[in-house]
N, C-alpha and C positions, 0 to 999 in steps of 0.2 A: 493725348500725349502717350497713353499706354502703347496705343496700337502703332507710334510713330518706333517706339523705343523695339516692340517686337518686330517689327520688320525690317530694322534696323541690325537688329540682332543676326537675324535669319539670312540678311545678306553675307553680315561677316561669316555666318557660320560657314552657308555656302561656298565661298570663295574660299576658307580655309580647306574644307573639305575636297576643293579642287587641284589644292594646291599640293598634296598628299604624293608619295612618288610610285612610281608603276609599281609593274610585274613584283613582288616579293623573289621568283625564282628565278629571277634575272643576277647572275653573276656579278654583272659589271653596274647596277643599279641597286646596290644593298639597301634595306628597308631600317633605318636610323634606330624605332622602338620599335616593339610587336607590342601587340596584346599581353604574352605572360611577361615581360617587362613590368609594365601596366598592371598588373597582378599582385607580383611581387612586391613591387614599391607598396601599394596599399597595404597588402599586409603585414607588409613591414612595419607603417607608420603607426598602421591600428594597433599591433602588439606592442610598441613602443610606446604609446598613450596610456595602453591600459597599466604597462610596467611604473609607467613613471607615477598613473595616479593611486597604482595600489603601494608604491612606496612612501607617496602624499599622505596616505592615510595613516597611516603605522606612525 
């Protein structure tokens, strides 16, 4: 069952990864996130976690 669920997986990942849109330096084809997008948001969340639980503690 494991090995059904990993290959299972591996396909979605696949075809999501395919589904990804071209060229970045293409004008007329804008790239939706980047990577420092992606960045951002995480450490956004991370210092907002730690905000909220050091306020939890006090």
């Amino acid at each position: 069952m494991l090995r059904v669920t990993i290959v299972v997986c591996l396909i979605f990942v696949s075809f999501a990864l395919l589904a990804q849109p071209g060229d970045p330096g293409d004008p007329t084809n804008p790239v939706p996130i980047t990577g420092i997008e992606v960045l951002i948001g995480i450490g956004a969340s991370l210092g907002l976690g730690k905000f909220l639980k050091s306020k939890k503690d006090k």
